[in-house]
C-alpha positions in Angstrom: -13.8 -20.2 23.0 -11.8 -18.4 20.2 -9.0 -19.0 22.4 -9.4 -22.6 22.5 -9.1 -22.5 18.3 -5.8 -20.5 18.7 -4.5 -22.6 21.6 -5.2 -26.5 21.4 -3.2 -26.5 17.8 0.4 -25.6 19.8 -0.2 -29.1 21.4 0.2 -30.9 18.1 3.6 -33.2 17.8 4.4 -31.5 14.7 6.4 -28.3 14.4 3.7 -26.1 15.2 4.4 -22.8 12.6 4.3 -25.9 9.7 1.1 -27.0 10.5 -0.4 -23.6 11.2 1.1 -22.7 8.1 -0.5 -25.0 6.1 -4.2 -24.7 7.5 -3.8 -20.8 6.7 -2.9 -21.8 3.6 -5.9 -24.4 3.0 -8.2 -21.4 4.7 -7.3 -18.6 2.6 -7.8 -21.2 -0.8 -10.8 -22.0 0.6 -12.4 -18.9 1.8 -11.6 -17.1 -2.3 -12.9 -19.9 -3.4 -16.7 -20.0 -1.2 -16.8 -16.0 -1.9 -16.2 -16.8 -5.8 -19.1 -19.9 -6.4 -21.0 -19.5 -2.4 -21.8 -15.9 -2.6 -21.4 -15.1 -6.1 -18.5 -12.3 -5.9 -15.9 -12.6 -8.2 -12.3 -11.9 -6.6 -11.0 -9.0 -8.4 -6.5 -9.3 -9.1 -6.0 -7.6 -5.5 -7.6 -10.6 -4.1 -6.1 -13.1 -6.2 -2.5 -10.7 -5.8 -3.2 -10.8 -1.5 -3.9 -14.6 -1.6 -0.6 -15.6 -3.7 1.6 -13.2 -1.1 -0.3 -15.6 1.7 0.5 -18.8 -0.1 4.2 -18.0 -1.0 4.4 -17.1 2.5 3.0 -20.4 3.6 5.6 -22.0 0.8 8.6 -20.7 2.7 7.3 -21.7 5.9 6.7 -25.1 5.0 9.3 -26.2 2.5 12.3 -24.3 2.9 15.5 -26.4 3.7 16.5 -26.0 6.9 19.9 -26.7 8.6 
């Protein structure tokens, strides 16, 4: 079944690293963000440091110019 959740987004229209790109992006924003108010733990700067890498990763996937 995991393989389904890995597989059915490569049949999208769009470019497919784009889109991948930005649902990691929305998961990760998320997922700091349940941990902080769902279950109570405060992200410590590693956390917060790991998630900006992610997110400045998913910045040059989606929005760098291309030729």
């Amino acid at each position: 079944m995991l393989v389904l959740y890995g597989a059915i987004p490569t049949f999208q229209p769009a470019h497919f690293g784009r889109v991948y790109a930005a649902y990691e992006g929305i998961f990760i924003v998320l997922a700091v963000q349940w941990g902080w108010q769902v279950d109570k733990i405060t992200p410590d700067r590693f956390d917060l440091i790991g998630a900006a890498i992610c997110l400045s990763g998913v910045s040059i996937i989606m929005y760098w110019p291309r030729g």
